[in-house]
C-alpha positions as CSV (number, residue, x, y, z in Angstrom):
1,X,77.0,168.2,38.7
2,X,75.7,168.1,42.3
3,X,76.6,164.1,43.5
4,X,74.1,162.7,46.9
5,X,76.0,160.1,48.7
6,X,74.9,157.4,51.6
7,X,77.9,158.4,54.5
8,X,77.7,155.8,57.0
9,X,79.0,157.5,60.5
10,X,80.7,155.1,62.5
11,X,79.8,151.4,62.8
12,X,75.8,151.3,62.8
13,X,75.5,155.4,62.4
14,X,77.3,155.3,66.2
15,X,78.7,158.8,65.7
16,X,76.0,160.3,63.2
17,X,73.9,162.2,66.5
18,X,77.3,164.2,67.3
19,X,77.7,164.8,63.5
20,X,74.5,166.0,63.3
21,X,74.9,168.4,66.6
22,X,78.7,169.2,65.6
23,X,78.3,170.1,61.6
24,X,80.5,167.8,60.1
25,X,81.2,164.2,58.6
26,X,84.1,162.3,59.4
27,X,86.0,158.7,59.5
28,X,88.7,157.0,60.8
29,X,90.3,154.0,59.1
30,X,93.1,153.9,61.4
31,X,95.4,156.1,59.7
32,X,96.0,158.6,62.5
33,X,97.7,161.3,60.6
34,X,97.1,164.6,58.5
35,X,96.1,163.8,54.9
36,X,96.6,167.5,54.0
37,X,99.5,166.5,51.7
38,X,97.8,163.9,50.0
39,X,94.5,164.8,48.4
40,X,94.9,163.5,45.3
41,X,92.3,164.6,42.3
42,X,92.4,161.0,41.3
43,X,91.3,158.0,43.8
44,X,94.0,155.8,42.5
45,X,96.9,157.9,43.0
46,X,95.6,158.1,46.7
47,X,95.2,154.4,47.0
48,X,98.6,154.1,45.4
49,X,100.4,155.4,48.4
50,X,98.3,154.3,50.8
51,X,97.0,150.8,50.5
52,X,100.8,149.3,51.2
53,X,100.2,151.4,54.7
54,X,96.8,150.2,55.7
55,X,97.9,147.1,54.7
56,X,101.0,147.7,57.4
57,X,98.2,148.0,59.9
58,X,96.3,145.4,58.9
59,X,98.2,142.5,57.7
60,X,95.6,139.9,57.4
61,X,93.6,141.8,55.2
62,X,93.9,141.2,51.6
63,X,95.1,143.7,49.4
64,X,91.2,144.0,47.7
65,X,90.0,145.3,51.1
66,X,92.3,147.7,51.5
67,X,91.6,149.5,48.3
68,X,87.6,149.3,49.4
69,X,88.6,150.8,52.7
70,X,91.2,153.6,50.7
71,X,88.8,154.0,48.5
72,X,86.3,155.2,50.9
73,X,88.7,157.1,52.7
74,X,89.6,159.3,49.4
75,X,85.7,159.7,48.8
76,X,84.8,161.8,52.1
77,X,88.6,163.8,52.1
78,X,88.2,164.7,48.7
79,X,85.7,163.1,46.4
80,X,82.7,164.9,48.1
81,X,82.7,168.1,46.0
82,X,81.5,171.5,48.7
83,X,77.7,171.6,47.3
84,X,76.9,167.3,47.1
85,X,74.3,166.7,49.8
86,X,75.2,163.8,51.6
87,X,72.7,161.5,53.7
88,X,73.7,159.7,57.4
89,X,71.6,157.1,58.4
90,X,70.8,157.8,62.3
91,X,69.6,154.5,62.8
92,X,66.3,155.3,64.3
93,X,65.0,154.7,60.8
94,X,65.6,158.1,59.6
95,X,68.6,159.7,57.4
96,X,70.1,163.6,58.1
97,X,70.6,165.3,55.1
98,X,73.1,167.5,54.7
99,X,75.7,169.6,52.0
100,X,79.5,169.6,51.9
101,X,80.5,173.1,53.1
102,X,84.4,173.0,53.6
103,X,87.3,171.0,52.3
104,X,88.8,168.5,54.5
105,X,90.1,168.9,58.1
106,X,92.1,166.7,60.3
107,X,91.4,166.6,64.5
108,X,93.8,164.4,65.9
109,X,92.5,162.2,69.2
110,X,89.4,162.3,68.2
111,X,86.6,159.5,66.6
112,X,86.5,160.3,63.6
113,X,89.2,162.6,62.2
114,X,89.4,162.6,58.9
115,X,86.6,165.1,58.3
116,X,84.5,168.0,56.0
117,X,82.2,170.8,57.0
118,X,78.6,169.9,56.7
119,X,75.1,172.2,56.9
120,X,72.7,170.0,58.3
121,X,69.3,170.7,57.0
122,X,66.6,170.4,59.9
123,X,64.5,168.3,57.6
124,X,65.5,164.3,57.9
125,X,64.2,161.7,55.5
126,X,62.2,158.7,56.8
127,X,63.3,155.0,55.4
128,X,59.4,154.3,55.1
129,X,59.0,156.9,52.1
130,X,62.2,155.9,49.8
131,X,61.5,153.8,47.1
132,X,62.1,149.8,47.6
133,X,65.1,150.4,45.0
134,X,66.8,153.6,47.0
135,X,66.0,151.9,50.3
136,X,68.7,149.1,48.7
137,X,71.2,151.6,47.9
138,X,71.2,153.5,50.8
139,X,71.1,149.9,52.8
140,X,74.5,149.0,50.9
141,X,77.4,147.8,53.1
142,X,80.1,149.9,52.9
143,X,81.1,153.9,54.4
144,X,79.9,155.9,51.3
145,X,77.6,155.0,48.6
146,X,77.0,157.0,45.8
147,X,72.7,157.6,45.3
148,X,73.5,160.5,42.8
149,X,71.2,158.1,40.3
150,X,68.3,158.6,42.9
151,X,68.8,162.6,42.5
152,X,65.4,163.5,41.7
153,X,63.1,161.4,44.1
154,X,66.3,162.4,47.0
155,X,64.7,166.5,46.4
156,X,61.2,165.7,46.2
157,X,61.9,163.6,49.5
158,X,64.0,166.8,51.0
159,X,60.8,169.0,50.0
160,X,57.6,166.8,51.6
161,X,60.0,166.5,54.9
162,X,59.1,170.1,55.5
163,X,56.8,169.1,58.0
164,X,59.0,166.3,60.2
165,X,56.7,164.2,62.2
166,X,56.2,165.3,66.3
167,X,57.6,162.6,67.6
168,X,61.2,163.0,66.0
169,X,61.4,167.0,65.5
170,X,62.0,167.6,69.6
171,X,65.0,164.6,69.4
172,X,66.7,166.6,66.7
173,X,65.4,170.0,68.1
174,X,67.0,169.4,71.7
175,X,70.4,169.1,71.5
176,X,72.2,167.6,73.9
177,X,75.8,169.0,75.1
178,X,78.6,168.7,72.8
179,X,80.7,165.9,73.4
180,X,84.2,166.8,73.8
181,X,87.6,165.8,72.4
182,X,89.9,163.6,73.8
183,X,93.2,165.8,73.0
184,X,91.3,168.9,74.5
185,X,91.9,166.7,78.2
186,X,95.4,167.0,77.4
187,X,95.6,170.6,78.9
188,X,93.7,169.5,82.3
189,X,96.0,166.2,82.8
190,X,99.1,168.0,82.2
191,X,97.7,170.9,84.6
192,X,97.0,168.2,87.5
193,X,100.5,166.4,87.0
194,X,102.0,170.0,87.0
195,X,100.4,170.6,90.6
196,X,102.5,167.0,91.5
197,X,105.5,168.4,90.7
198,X,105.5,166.4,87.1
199,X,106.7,168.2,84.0
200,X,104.8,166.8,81.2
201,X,104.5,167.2,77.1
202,X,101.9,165.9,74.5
203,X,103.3,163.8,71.9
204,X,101.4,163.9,69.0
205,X,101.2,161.1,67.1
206,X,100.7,162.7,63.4
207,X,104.4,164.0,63.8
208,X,106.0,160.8,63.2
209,X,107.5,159.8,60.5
210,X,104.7,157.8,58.4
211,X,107.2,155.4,56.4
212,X,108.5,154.4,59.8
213,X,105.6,154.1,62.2
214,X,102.7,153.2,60.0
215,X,102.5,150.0,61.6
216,X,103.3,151.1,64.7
217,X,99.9,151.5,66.2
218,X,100.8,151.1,69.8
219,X,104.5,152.5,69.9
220,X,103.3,156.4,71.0
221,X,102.6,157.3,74.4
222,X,99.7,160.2,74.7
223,X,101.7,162.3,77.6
224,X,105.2,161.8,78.8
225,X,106.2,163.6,82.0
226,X,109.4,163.6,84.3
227,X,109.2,164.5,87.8
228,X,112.9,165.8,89.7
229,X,114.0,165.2,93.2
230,X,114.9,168.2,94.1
231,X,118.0,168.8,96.3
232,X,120.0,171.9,97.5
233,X,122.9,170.7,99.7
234,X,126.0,171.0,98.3
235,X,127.2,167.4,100.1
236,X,124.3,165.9,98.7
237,X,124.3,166.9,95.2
238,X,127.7,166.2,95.1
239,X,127.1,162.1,96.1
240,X,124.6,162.0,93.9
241,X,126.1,163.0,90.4
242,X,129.3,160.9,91.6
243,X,126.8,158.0,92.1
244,X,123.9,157.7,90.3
245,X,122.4,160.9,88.5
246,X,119.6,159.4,87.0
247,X,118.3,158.4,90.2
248,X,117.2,161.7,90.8
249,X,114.3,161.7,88.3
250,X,111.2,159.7,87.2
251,X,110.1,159.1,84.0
252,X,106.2,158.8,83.4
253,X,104.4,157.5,80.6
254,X,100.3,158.2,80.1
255,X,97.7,156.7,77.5
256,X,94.4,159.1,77.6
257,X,91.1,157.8,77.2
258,X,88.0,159.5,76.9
259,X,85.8,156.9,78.8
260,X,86.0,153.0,79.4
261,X,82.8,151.3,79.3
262,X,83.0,147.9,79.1
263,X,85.3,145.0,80.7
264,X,86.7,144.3,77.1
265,X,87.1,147.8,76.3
266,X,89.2,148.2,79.6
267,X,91.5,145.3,78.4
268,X,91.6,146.9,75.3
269,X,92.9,150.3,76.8
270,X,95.2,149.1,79.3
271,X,97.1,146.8,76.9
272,X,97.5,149.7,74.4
273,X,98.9,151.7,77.7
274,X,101.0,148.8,78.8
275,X,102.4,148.7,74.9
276,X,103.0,152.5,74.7
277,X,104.0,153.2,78.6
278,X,106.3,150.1,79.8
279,X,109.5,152.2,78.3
280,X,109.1,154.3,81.6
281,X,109.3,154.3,84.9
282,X,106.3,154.6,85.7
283,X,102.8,153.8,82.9
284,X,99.5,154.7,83.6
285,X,96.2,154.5,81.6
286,X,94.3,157.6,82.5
287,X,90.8,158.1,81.5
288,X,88.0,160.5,82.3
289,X,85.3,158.7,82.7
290,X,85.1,154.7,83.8
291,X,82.5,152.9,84.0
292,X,81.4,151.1,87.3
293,X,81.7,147.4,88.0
294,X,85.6,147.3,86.7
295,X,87.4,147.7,89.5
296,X,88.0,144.0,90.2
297,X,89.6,143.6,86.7
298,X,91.5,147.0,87.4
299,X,93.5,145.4,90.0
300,X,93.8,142.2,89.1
301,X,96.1,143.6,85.5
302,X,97.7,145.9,87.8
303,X,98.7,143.5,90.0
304,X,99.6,141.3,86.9
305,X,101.6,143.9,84.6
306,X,102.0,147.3,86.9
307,X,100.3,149.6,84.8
308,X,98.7,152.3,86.7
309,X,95.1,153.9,86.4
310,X,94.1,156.8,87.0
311,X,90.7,158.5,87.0
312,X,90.9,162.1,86.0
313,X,88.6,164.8,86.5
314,X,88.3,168.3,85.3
315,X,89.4,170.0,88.7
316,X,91.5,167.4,89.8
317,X,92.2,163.3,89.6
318,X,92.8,160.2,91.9
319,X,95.6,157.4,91.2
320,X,93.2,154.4,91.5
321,X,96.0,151.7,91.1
322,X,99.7,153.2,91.4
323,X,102.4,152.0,88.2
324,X,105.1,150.0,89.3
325,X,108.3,151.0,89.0
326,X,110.5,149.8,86.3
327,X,114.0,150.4,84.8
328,X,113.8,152.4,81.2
329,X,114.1,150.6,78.3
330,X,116.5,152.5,76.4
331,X,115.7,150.6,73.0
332,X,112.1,152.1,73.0
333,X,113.2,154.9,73.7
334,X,115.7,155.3,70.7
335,X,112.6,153.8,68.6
336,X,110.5,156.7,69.5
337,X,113.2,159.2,69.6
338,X,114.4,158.5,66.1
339,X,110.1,158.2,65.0
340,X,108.5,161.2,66.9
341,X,110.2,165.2,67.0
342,X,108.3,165.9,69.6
343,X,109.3,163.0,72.0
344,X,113.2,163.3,70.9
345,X,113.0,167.0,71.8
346,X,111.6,166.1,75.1
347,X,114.8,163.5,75.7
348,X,116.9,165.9,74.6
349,X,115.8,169.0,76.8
350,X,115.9,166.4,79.5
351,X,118.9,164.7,79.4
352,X,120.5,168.5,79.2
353,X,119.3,168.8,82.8
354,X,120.3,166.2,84.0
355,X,123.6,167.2,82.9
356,X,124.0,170.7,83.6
357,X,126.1,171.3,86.8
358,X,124.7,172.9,89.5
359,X,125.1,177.0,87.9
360,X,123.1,176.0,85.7
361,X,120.8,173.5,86.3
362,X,118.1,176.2,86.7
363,X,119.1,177.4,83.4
364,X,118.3,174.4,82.1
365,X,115.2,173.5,83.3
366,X,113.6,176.9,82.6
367,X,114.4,175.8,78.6
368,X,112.9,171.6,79.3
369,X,109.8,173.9,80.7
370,X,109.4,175.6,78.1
371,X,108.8,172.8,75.7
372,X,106.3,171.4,77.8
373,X,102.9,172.0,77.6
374,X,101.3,175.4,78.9
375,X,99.4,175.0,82.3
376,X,96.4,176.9,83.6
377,X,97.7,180.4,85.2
378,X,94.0,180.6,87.6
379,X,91.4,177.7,88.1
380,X,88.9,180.9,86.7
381,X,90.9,180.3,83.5
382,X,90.7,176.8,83.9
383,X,87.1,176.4,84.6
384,X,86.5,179.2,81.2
385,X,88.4,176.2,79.1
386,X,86.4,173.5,80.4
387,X,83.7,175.5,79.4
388,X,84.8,176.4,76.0
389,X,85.2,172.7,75.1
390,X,82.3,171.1,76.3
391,X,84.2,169.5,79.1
392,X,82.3,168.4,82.4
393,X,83.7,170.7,85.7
């Protein structure tokens, strides 16, 4: 039987525009992982393995929320059969209707990334013309809400919204440029660091091991990057690796926003970086857009903590604040290495250059580049991807 469901995107319908534009529905919940392995046919099997991890997360939540929260989770990855119609309230005072076309997804980085396919209809249906009793269903708290009981008056409401009213038909008819991803900047940042002599690798942050890190919600740095002195005489190289070896390279650290609009969410972002980046020698909080009227508060919790910030921009990006250098902290290190593949791998290639000798040394960092991420081979190629993912150039 075809089920209709309330799907609230985002606090307030924030996100249900770019559902709307992007066909799909989506939340987040905080569990930033791949739930490909765990669609479970019944909701308490799901909520079985995963309230005693939300609850990791959140530890002053009670255990009641949690299976609300699970439970809503379940609904959207697997609940929602392809065919049930869902309805998103855009809070304008109308709801987009829509059917389930595809089974769940995952799309790490971005808002909401727990998601399934969805055919929006261009009909919407207006609060106004709902029934007193399905405007207090649809109204419930909550992410999802199950209106199946409201089935028939839902389709005679799809059917009279043939004809949508001027005012709102050129809002939804105009669509406004895609927004884009925050792990699609990935590329661009590690492009521009490449151009500054810094080798750099995503981590990816659904890699880890869930049993170890699901409370770890600022342990992962976004990008990590190494940059090498580079030295050919023989006199020289020889003081150095009797010396001090490790001198000879930095170790960088990145957190990657999207955008920072506010004061509080600038706080916000740059303690996550300073949580996820002081390991290194060097931390910065990079973001692509900032908002004005911060710079003040920049400086002042760079001059307090040594985080850097960056601005970055499609075709190139400015060091607003520099990091401060710092010694590594070789116990965060070992926590992520023994957490995340991806950032043990990158230790590993490392720490095998630094220790080559001299014949091959070049050896050696031809395989560390290799694990690193791919760079743009002509800014034609780059300009094509910014393109491609909706990204201003």
């Amino acid at each position: 039987m075809k089920k209709y469901n309330r799907i609230m995107l985002g606090r307030a319908g924030k996100f249900a525009k770019a559902c709307y534009e992007e066909g799909y529905i989506g939340v987040d919940f905080d569990l930033n992982f791949d739930l490909s392995d765990s669609l479970y046919d019944n909701w308490r099997d799901f909520n079985k393995k995963f309230i005693p991890v939300w609850l990791q997360i959140y530890p002053e939540k009670s255990k009641t929320a949690a299976g609300v929260s699970c439970g809503f989770l379940w609904t959207i990855i697997k609940g929602l059969n392809i065919g049930d119609v869902v309805l998103s309230p855009s809070g304008e005072g109308f709801y987009y209707v829509g059917t389930i076309k595809g089974n769940y997804y995952y799309v790490p980085g971005a808002e909401l990334p727990h998601r399934r396919k969805v055919e929006w209809m261009e009909k919407v249906i207006y609060r106004k013309d709902m029934s007193k009793s399905l405007q207090n269903s649809t109204g419930s708290i909550g992410t999802c809400c199950d209106i199946t009981k409201y089935a028939e008056e839902l389709e005679e409401l799809i059917a009279q919204s043939a004809e949508e009213t001027p005012a709102v038909k050129p809002e939804i008819e105009h669509k406004e440029a895609k927004s884009y991803d925050e792990r699609s900047l990935h590329k661009l940042f590690c492009n521009y660091l490449r151009s500054r002599n810094i080798y750099a690798k995503t981590i990816f942050h659904e890699k880890s091991s869930v049993k170890i890190d699901s409370a770890q919600k600022w342990v992962h740095p976004d990008i990590v990057g190494v940059q090498f002195e580079e030295f050919n005489n023989d006199a020289t190289l020889a003081l150095l690796k009797a010396t001090e070896p490790k001198e000879s390279v930095h170790i960088y650290s990145y957190e990657l926003k999207r955008k920072i609009d506010s004061d509080y969410q600038l706080k916000q972002c740059y303690f996550q970086a300073l949580s996820n980046s002081s390991w290194a020698n060097f931390g910065y909080l990079v973001a692509f857009e900032i908002a004005d009227g911060l710079e003040e508060e920049m400086e002042r919790l760079n001059n307090a903590f040594g985080i850097g910030v960056i601005l970055m921009q499609a075709n190139d990006s400015k060091v607003l604040y520099p990091a401060r250098e710092k010694a590594l902290d070789y116990n965060t290190i070992e926590k992520l290495n023994n957490i995340n593949p991806d950032f043990c791998t990158f230790i590993t290639k490392l720490s095998k250059v630094m220790n080559a000798s001299k014949d091959y040394t070049s050896d050696a960092k031809l395989s560390f580049e290799k694990i690193c991420d791919k760079i743009f081979e002509t800014d034609d190629e780059l300009e094509q991807y910014c393109k491609d993912h909706n990204i201003p150039f």
